[in-house]
N, C-alpha and C positions, 0 to 999 in steps of 0.2 A: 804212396804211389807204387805201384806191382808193377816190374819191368816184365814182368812175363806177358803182359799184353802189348801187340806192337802199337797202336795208336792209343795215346794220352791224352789227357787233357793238356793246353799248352801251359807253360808259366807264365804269371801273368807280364814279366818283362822281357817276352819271349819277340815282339816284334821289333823292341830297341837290338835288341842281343842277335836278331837276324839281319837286320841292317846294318850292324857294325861287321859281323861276320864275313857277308856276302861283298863290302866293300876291302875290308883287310886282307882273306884270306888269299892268298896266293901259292901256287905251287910253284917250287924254286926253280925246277928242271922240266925238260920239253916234258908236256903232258898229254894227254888224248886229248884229240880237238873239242872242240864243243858244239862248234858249227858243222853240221855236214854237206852245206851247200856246193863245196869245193870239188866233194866225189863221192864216189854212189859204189855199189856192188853189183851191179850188170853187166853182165858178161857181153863183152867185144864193147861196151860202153870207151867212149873217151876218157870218162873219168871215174873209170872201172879199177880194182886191183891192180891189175897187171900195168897201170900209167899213173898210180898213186906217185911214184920217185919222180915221175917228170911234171904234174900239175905247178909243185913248191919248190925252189931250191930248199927250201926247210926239211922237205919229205925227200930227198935223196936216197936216205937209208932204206925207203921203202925197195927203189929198185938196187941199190948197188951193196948194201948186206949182208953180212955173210951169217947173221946168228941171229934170223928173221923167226918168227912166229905166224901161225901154228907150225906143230911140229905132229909126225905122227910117235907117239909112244909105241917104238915098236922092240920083241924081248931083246932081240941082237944088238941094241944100244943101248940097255938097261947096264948097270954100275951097283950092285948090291952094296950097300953105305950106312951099316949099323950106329956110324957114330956121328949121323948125323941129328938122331935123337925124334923124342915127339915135339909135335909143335907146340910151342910156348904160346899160350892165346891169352892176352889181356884184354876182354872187351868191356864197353863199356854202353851203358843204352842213355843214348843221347839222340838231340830233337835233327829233328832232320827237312829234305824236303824229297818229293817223288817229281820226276821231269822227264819229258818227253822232247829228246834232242834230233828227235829226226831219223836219225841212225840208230837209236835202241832208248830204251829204260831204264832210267837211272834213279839208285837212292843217294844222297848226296849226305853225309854226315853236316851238320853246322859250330861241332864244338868236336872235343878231344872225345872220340869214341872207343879210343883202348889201343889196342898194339898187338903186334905178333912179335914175338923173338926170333930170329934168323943169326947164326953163328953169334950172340951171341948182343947184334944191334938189336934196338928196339925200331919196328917198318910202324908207321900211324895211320890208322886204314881211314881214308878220304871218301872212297862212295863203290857203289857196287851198281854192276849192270846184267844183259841177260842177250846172251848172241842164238838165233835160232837159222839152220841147224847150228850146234857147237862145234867148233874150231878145229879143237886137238879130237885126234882121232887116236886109237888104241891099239895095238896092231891089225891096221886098215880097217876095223870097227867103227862108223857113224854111230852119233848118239845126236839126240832131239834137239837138247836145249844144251848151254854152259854158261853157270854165273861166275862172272870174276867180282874178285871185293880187290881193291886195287889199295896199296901202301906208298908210304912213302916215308924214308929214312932220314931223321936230323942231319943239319949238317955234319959231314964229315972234310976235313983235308978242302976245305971251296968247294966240295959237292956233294948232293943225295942221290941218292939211289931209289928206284921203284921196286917194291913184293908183288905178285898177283896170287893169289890164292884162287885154282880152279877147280869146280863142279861140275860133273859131267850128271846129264840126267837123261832117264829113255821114258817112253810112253807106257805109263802105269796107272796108279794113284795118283789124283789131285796134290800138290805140293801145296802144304797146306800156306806158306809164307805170301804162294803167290796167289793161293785163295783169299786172303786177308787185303789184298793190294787192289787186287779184281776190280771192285768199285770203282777207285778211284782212278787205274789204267781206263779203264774205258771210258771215265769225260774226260778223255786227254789224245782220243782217238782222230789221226790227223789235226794236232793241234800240238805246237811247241808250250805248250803249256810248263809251270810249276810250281806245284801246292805244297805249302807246309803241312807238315801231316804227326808234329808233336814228339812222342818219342817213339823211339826206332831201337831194339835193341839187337845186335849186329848177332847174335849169338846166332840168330832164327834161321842166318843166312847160311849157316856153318854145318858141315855134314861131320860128323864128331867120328869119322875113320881116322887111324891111328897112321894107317901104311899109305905112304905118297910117294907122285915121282917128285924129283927137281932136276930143273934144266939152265941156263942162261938160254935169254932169247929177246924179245924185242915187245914192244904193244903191239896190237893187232890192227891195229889203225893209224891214219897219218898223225906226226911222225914216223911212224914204226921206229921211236926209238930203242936203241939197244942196254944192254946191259941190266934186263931185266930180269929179276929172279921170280921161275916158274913154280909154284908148287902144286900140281895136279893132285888132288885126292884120289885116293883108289877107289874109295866107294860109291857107287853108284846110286842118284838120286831115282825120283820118280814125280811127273809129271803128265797130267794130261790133257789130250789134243785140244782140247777147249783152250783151254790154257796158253799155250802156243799159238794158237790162233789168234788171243788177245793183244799177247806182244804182238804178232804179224801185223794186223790191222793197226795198231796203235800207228807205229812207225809211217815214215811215209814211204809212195810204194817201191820205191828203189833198195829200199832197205829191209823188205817182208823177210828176204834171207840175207841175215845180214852176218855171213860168215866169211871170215878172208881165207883163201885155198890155203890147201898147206905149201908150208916152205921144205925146202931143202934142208938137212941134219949139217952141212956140209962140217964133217966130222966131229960134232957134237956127242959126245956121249950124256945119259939120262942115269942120275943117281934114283938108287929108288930105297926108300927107309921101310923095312917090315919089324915090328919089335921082339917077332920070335923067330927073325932070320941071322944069328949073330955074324956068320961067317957067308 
């Protein structure tokens, strides 16, 4: 079986192994919701951003916060941090399924799909999604789309911790990952749908730039919980309008722009790793 093609054929004890999965697995610590019935991204909406902390007691963090996401990357808070290193990527191409939550597009790993290293922990990346326009902004620079592949750290000390690994992309060239998905996003257009779709190898998702920022901040969604560790790629992807209009339409329509405004730095500073900036 060739990992370089994203969809496989399945194994054939691939539906027992999805049903013990989908019952067992559980994330230990607040996670992105799954439901987005509760609140929407329309602006002066009730259950808009700016009233995400008062919907839940759970989602407090949204409004009261102090090391909320997005952020904008901008150079006056940038931390040049040579010994922070490259990133350590352990993936691995395992089966997965593609779902349509309402609020965006999600691949959802179903087994141990690899790891990133972060100082040093192993993060166990869980599923990836795609926010259009993207989030994080660059010194006040919008970009199109942004995929996060979202982690999560063994336990440590009674708790884990979340990684996000972010993508920033502009209007170019076809990305070819989400040319591959294309199909299948679209019978899943307004419809909570989710297909298993065989094997997924995570590498596809990965833009192989060496230079990143990092920040501490938060999910970008209810919870918005904190203590999240940011890694924004430098490099910039390429996607086009079609393409973005497929996620738009997928989603339902509260969610066509499903990006949460930026937050406050509220004195945050942003490490940023370049391999041939030592000092």
């Amino acid at each position: 079986m060739k990992h370089s093609k994203i969809v496989t054929k399945f194994h054939s004890n691939l539906p027992i192994l999805v049903t013990i999965l989908l019952l067992s697995t559980k994330w230990t610590i607040a996670q992105e919701v799954e439901d987005e019935l509760p609140f929407d991204y329309v602006e002066g909406s009730k259950k808009g951003p700016s009233h995400w902390g008062e919907l839940k007691k759970e989602w407090k963090a949204c409004k009261i916060g102090k090391m909320q996401s997005p952020i904008d990357i901008s150079s006056d808070r940038l931390r040049l941090a040579p010994k922070l290193g490259r990133l350590k990527i352990n993936y691995k191409a395992q089966n997965a399924t593609l779902k349509n939550r309402g609020h965006d597009i999600e691949v959802k790993w179903l087994g141990n799909a690899g790891t990133i290293d972060i100082n040093g922990v192993n993060f166990f990346l869980h599923q990836a999604h795609w926010h259009s326009p993207a989030e994080h902004t660059i010194n006040g620079s919008k970009y199109d789309v942004e995929l996060h592949m979202v982690h999560e750290s063994a336990m440590i000390n009674g708790k884990t911790q979340i990684a996000v690994v972010g993508v920033l992309y502009k209007f170019g060239q076809p990305d070819r990952l989400l040319e591959k998905l294309s199909k299948h996003i679209k019978s899943m257009v307004n419809t909570e749908a989710e297909k298993l779709m065989g094997v997924i190898n995570p590498t596809e998702f990965l833009r192989r730039g060496n230079k990143y920022y990092k920040y501490i901040g938060s999910l970008t969604v209810p919870p918005c919980t904190e203590g999240v560790i940011w890694i924004i790629n430098k490099k910039i992807g390429h996607v086009c309008k079609g393409q973005v209009a497929l996620l738009r339409d997928a989603v339902h329509d509260h969610a066509t722009m499903n990006n949460r405004p930026l937050q406050l730095h509220n004195g945050r500073f942003i490490q940023y790793y370049d391999p041939k900036k030592k000092t």
